[in-house]
ZAPA-14391 format. One record per residue (C-alpha): x, y, z. Coordinates in pm, 1 decimal. Layout:
<sites>
X, Y, Z
...
</sites>
This chain:
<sites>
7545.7, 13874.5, 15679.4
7547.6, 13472.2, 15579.2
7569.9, 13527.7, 15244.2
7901.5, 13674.0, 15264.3
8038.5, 13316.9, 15447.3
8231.8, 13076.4, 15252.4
7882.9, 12873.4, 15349.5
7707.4, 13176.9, 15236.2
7900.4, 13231.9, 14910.5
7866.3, 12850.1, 14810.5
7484.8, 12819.5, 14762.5
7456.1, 13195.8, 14644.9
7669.6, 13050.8, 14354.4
7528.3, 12719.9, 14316.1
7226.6, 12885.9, 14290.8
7335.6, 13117.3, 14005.4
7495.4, 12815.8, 13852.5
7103.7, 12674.9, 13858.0
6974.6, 12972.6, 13716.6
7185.5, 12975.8, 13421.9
7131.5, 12611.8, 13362.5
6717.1, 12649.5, 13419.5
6783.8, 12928.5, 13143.4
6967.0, 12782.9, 12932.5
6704.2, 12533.7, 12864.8
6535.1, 12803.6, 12711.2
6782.2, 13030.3, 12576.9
7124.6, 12829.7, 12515.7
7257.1, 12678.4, 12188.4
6963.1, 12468.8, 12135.8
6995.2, 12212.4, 11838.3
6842.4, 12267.9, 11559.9
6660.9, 11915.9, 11566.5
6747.9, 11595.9, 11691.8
6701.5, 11791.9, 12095.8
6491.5, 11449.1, 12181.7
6215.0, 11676.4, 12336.6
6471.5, 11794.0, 12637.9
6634.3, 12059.9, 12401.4
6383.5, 12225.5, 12211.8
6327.1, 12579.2, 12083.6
6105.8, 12787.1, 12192.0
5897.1, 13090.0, 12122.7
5988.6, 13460.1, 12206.0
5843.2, 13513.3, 12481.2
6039.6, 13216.3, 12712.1
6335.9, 13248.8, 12501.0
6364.3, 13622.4, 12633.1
6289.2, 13512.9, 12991.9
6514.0, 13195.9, 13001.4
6822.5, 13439.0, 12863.2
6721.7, 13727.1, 13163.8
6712.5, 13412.7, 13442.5
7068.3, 13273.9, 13269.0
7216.7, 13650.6, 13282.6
7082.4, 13691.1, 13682.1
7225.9, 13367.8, 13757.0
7570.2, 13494.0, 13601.8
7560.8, 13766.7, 13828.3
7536.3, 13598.2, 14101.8
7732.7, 13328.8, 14060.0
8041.0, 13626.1, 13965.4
7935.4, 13809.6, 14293.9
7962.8, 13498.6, 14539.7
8319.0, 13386.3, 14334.2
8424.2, 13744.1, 14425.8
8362.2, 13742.6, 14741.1
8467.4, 13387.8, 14772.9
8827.2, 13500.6, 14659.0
8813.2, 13831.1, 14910.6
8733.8, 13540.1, 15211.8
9070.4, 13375.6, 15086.7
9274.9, 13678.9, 15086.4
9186.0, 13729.9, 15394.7
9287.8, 13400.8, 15501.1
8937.3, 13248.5, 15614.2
9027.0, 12886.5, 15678.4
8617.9, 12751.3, 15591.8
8683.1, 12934.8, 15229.6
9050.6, 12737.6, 15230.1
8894.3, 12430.8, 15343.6
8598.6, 12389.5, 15165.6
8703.2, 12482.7, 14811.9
8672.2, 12149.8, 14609.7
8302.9, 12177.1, 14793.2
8233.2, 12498.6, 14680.5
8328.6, 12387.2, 14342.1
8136.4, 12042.2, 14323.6
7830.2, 12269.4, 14438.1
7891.2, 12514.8, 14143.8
7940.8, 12227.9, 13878.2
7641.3, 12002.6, 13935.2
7398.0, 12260.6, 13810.0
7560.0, 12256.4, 13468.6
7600.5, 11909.5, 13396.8
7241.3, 11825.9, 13191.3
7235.7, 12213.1, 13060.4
7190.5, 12201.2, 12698.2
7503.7, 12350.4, 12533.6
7612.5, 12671.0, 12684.9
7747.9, 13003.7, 12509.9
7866.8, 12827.2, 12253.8
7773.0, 12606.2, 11945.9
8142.8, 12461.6, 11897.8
8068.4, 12117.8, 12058.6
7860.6, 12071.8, 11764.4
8142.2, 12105.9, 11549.0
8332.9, 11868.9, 11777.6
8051.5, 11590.6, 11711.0
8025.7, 11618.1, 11342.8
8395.1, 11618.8, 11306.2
8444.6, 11336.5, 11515.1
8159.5, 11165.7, 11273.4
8337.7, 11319.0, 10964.4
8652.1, 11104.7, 11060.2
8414.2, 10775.6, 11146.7
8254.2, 10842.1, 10766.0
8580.8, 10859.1, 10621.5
8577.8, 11235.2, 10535.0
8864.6, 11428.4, 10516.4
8844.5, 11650.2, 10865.4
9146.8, 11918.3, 10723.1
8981.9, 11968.6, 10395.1
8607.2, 11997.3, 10431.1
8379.0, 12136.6, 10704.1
8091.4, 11958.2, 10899.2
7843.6, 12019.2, 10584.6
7988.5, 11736.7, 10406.9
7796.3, 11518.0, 10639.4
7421.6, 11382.9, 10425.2
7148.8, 11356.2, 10615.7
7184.7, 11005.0, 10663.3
7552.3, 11023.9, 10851.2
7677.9, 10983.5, 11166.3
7631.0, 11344.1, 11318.6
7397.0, 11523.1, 11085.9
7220.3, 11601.8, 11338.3
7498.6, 11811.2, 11503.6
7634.0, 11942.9, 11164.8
7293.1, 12114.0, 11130.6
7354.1, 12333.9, 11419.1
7713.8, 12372.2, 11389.2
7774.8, 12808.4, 11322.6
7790.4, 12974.8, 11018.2
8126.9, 13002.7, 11019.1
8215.6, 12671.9, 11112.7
7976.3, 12464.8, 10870.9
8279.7, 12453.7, 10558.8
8551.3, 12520.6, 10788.3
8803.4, 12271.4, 10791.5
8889.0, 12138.9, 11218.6
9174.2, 12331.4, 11366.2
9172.7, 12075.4, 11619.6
9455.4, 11822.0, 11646.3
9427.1, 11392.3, 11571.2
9411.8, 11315.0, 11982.4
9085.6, 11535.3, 12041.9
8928.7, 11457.4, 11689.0
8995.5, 11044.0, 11834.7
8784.5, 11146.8, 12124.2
8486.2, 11287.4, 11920.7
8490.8, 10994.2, 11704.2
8507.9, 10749.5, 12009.0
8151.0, 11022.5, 12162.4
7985.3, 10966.9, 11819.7
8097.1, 10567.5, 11814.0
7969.1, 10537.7, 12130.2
7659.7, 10747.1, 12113.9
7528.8, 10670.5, 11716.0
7574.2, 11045.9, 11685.8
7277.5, 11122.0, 11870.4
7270.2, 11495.8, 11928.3
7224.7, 11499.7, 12333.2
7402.0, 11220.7, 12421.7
7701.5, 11260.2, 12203.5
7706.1, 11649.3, 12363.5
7691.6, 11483.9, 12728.7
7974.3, 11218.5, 12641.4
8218.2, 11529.3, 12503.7
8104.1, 11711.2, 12888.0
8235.6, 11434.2, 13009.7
8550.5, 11507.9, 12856.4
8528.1, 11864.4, 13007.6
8455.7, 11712.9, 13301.1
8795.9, 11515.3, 13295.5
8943.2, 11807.5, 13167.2
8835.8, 11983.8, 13483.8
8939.0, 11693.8, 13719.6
9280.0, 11691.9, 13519.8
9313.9, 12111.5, 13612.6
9217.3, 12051.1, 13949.4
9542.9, 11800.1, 14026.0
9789.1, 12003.4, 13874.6
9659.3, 12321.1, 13984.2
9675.2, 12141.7, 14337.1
10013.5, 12048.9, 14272.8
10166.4, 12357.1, 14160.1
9963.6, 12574.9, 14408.7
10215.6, 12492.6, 14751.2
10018.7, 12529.1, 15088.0
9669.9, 12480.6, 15172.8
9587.6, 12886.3, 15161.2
9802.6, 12881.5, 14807.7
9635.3, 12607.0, 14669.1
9304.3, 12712.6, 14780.4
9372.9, 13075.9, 14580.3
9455.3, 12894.0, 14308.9
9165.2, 12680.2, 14273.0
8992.5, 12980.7, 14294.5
9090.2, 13171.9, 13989.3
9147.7, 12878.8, 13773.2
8828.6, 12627.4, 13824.1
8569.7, 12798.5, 14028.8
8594.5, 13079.4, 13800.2
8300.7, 13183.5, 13581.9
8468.4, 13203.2, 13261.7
8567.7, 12850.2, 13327.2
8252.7, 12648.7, 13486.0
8046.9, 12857.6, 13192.0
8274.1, 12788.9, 12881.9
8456.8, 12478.8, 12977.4
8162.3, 12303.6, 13153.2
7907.7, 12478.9, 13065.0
8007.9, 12500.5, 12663.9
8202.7, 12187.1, 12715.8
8490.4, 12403.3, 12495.5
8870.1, 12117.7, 12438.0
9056.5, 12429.8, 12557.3
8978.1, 12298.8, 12913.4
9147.6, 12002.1, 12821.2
9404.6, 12158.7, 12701.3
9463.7, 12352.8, 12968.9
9469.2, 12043.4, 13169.3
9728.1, 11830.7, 13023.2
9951.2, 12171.5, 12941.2
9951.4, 12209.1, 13369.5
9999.0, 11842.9, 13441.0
10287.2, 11828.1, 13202.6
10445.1, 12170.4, 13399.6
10356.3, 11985.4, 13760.4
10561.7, 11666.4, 13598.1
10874.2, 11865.4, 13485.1
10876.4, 12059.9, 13835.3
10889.8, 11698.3, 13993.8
11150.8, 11616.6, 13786.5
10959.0, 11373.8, 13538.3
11042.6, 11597.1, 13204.9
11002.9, 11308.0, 12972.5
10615.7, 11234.7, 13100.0
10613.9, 11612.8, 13117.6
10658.6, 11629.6, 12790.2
10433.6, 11352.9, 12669.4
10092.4, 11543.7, 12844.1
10206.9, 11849.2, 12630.2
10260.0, 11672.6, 12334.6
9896.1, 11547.7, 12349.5
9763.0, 11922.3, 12441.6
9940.0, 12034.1, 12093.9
9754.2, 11749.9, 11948.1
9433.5, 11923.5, 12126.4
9494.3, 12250.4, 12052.6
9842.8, 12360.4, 11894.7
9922.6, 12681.2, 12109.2
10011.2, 12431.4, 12391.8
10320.0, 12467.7, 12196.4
10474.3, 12722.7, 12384.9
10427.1, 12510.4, 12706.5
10737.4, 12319.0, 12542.5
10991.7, 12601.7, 12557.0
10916.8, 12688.8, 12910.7
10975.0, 12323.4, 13010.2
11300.7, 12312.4, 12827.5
11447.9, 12592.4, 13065.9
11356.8, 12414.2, 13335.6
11533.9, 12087.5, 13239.5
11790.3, 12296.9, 13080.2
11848.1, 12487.3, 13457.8
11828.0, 12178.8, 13650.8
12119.9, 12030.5, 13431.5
12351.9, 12322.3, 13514.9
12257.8, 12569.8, 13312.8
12557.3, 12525.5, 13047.6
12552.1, 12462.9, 12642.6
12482.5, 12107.5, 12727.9
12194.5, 12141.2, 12975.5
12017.4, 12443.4, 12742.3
12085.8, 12234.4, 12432.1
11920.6, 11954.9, 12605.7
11631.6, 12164.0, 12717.6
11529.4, 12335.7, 12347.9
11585.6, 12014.2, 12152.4
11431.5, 11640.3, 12402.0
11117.7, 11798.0, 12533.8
11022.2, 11908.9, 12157.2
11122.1, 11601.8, 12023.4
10942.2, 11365.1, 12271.8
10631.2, 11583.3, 12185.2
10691.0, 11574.5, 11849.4
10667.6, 11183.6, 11885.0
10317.7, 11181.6, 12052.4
10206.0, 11410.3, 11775.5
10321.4, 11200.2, 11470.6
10195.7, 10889.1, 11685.4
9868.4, 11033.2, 11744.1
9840.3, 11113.5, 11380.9
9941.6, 10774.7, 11203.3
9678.3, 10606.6, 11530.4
9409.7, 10841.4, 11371.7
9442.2, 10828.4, 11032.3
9372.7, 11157.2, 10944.0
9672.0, 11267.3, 10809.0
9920.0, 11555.5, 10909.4
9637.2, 11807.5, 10742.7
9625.5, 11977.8, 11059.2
9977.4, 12102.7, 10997.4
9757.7, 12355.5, 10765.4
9492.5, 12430.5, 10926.6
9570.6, 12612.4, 11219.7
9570.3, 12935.5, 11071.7
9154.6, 12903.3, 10943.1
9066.5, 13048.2, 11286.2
9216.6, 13357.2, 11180.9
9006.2, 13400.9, 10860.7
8724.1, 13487.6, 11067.5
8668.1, 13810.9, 11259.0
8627.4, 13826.7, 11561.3
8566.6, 14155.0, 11791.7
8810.2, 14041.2, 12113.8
9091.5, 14053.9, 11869.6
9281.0, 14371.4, 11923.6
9520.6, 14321.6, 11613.2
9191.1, 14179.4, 11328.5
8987.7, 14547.8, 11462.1
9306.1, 14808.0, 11397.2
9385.5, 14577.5, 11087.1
9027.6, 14604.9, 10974.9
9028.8, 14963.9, 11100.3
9339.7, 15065.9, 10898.1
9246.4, 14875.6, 10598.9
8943.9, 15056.6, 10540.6
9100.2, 15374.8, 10628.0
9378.9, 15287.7, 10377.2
9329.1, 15080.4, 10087.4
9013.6, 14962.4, 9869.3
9055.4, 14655.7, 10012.3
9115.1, 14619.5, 10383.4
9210.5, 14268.7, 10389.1
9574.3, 14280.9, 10286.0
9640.6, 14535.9, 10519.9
9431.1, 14398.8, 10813.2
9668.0, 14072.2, 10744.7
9939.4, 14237.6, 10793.8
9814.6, 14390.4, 11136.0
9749.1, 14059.8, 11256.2
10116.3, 13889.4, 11155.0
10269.4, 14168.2, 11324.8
10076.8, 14112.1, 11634.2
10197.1, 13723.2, 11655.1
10552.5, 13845.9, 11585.2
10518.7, 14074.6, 11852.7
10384.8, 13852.3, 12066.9
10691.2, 13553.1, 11982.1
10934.7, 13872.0, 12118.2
10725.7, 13896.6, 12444.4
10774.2, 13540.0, 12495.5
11123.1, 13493.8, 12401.3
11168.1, 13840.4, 12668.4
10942.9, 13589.5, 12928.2
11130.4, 13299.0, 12825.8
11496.7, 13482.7, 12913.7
11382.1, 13601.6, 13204.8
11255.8, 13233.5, 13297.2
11632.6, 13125.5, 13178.0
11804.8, 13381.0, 13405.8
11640.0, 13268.6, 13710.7
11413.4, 13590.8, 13710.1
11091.9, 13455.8, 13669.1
10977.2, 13118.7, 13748.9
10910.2, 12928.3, 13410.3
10553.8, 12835.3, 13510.1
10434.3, 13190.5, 13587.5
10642.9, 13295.8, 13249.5
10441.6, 13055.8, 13051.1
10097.5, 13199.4, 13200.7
10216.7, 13549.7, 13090.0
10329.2, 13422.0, 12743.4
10031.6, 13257.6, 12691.1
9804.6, 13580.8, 12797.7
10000.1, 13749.8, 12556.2
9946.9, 13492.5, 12266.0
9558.7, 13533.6, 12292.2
9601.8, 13901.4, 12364.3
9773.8, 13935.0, 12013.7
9650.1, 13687.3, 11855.4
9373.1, 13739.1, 11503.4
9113.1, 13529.4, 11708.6
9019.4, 13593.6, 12031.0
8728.3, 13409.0, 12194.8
8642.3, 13469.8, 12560.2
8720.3, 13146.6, 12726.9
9119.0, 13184.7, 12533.7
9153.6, 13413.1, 12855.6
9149.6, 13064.0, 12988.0
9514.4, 12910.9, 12863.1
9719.7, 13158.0, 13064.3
9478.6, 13228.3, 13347.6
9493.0, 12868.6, 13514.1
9875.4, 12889.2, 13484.3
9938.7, 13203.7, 13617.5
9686.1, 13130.9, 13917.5
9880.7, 12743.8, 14017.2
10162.0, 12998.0, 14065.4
10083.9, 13378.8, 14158.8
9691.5, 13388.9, 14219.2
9739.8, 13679.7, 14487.5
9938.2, 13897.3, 14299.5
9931.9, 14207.3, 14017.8
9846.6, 13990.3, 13755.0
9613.8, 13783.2, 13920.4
9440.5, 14080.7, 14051.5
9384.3, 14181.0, 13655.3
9320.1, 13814.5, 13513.8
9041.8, 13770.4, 13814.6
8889.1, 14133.6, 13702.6
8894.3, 13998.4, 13315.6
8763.5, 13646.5, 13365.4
8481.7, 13833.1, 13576.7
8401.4, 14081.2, 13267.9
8433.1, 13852.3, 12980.4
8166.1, 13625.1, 13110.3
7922.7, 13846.5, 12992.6
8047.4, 13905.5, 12601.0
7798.8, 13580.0, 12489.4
7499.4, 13547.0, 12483.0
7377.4, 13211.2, 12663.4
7270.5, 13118.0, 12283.2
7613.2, 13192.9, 12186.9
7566.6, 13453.6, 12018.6
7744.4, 13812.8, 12052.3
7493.0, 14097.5, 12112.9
7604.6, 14455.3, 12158.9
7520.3, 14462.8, 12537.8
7728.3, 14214.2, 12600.5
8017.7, 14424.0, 12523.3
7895.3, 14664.0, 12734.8
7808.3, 14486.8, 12994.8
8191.3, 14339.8, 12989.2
8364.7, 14709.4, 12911.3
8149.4, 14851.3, 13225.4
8250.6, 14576.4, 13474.4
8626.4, 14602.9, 13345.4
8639.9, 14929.4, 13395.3
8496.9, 14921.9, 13746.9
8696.3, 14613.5, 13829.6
9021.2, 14722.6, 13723.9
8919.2, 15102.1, 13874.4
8919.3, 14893.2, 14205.5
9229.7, 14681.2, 14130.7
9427.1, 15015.1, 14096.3
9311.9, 15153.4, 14445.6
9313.8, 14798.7, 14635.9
9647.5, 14630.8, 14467.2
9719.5, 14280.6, 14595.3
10077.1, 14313.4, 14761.0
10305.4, 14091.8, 14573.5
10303.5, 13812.4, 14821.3
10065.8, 13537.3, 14963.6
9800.3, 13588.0, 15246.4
9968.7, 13495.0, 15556.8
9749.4, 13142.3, 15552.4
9906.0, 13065.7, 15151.6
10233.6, 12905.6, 15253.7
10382.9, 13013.6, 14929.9
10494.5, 13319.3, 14782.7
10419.3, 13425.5, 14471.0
10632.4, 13292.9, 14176.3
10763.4, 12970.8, 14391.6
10525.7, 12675.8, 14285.2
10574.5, 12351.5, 14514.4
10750.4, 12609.4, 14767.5
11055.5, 12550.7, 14604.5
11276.9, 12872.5, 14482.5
11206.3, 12999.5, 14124.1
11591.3, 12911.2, 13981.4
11532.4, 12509.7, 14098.7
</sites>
């Protein structure tokens, strides 16, 4: 049938992609004022109906991306050759969508307008802002949570915002559209490395395919404009550097991602074995590798501070995000769980939970990071597994963190075990927000039931560890060269 062409599969998407835009109008994270007419709220009635057109489109667009993925395993060269199509088709839609899934970009305005109004970004939340600021207008839809938060963000993002609102007067719509097209860099950014990194025309293909056309990603990172796309963006062109030999620059791009977001962090340690195998492999070459590529990001981080003058406040605030619950996180529910089991008072216990889940997860990277070392994993594909197992374990878990080690695990092993499972995730996750952002209980069980199904089918269909014969690389081997180069 033509809907199951690459052709086929391209407008069946971009037409979900329109459907969840068209809805979103009506049901997505409207502002609260200051929508200029364009982004206004509405009654019950087309509020209900804009969130059923955004979920149908979701469906659809997750169906033709499936099948989109099964035409590339099977090595159908118009799927391979008409990818960055495919994907321009399934962006377009979401370009003038009112905020998406998400009310975080309005926390990205009126922090970028806290630091233009000379507020202190690390020690007050977006409520600060008076009504006659730069960003009020944003700060009065920013979420709950978020309104007294302090920004968890680093100075290089928080100079973009401020350079948006600057730019924009703080007007609510444009100042959202300037930080899209931030995502949209981000996404352009993704798209070169993953290109890079992803070998042959079948390999990078695949590996456009689970790390930009997918759902999770044109929803949350264009759709809900979220800076992890960014991140994810200069974490992968800093790996595609180092693997070209250009550590130092390498190094640089990551430095700036930790001044993004600061789990880009552990991109750092996986770049260090590389330089560290490339100059032999001895106590000179691994000394090298753990101590310059820290230290040249460490120099783009205090730069970026002193340029911003925010101060090094962020140094403390990267643990607010765990003060609030949220239902992903595997270690806050058994913490929560336990502590009310337990104690009077669940918190102390449901902290401890949650450290023990990062210090498990710091042994499952340093067991990733040997292996990397020892010329048993490549470093690239280590990193994507270390940092799926950061979010896994981590107190906060929002769906789009799926994100960080998804696009680096698909620019080097897209057809294999764990892409098979990331793929079956990304696909289920889309579904835990609401297009208003919010978390309803059908959206968990709308995700649990197409997780179980998908990962039902993953067990009975495995991907063979290998590419399609059209990939030109096997798994593990970014650039086609062997994993201990």
């Amino acid at each position: 049938m033509w809907f199951f062409s690459a052709s086929g599969c391209r407008w069946l998407g971009a037409g979900g992609a329109l459907a969840v835009a068209v809805g979103g109008w009506f049901a997505g994270t409207l502002p609260v004022r200051g929508g200029w007419g364009l982004w206004e709220r509405h009654g019950p009635a087309p509020t209900t109906a804009g969130a059923l057109l955004a979920y149908l489109g979701l469906t659809l667009l997750v169906a033709a991306w499936w099948r989109y993925g099964v035409l590339l395993v099977r090595g159908a060269a118009a799927a391979r050759d008409g990818v960055l199509a495919t994907l321009a088709c399934w962006t377009a839609p979401l370009l003038l969508a009112p905020p998406l899934y998400s009310a975080d970009v309005y926390s990205y305005v009126a922090q970028g307008a806290m630091v233009l109004e000379g507020h202190d970004v690390y020690g007050a939340g977006p409520s600060v802002l008076g009504p006659g600021d730069l960003g009020a207008e944003a700060a009065a839809s920013v979420g709950g949570h978020w309104t007294d938060t302090p920004a968890p963000y680093g100075p290089a993002f928080l100079l973009l915002a401020a350079a948006v609102v600057k730019l924009t007067g703080g007007a609510v719509v444009p100042a959202v559209l300037g930080m899209r097209l931030i995502a949209l860099g981000a996404l352009a950014l993704t798209v070169w490395a993953v290109r890079g990194l992803g070998g042959g025309p079948g390999g990078r293909a695949g590996a456009l395919w689970l790390a930009v056309l997918n759902p999770l990603f044109l929803i949350h990172v264009v759709g809900g404009t979220h800076n992890d796309g960014l991140m994810i963006g200069l974490v992968l062109g800093g790996v595609l550097l180092t693997t070209r030999g250009r550590w130092v620059l390498g190094s640089v791009l990551v430095g700036f991602a930790v001044m993004v977001k600061s789990p880009a962090a552990v991109a750092l340690l996986f770049i260090g074995i590389v330089v560290a195998r490339r100059d032999g492999g001895g106590v000179r070459g691994l000394a090298k590798g753990l101590v310059l590529p820290g230290a040249v990001a460490g120099a783009v981080a205090a730069g970026a501070t002193l340029l911003a003058g925010t101060g090094f406040g962020w140094l403390r605030t990267q643990s607010v995000a765990g003060t609030i619950h949220t239902a992903l996180s595997l270690t806050s529910d058994l913490g929560l769980g336990l502590g009310l089991l337990l104690a009077d008072d669940p918190d102390p216990v449901k902290d401890l939970v949650q450290k023990l889940g990062l210090a498990a997860a710091l042994v499952l990277i340093a067991a990733l990071a040997w292996r990397s070392w020892r010329g048993r994993l490549d470093p690239a594909l280590g990193l994507g597994l270390s940092l799926t197992a950061l979010v896994a374990l981590s107190p906060m878990v929002q769906p789009w963190y799926l994100l960080w080690g998804t696009a680096v695990v698909a620019s080097t092993a897209w057809y294999g075990r764990a892409g098979q499972v990331l793929a079956v995730l990304s696909a289920a996750l889309v579904y835990e927000t609401a297009p208003s952002g919010r978390t309803p209980w059908y959206g968990f069980v709308a995700a649990g039931g197409v997780a179980a199904l998908g990962l039902l089918w993953a067990r009975r269909e495995p991907w063979r560890a290998g590419a399609p014969e059209d990939a030109d690389q096997p798994v593990g081997t970014p650039t086609g060269r062997p994993a201990s180069s």
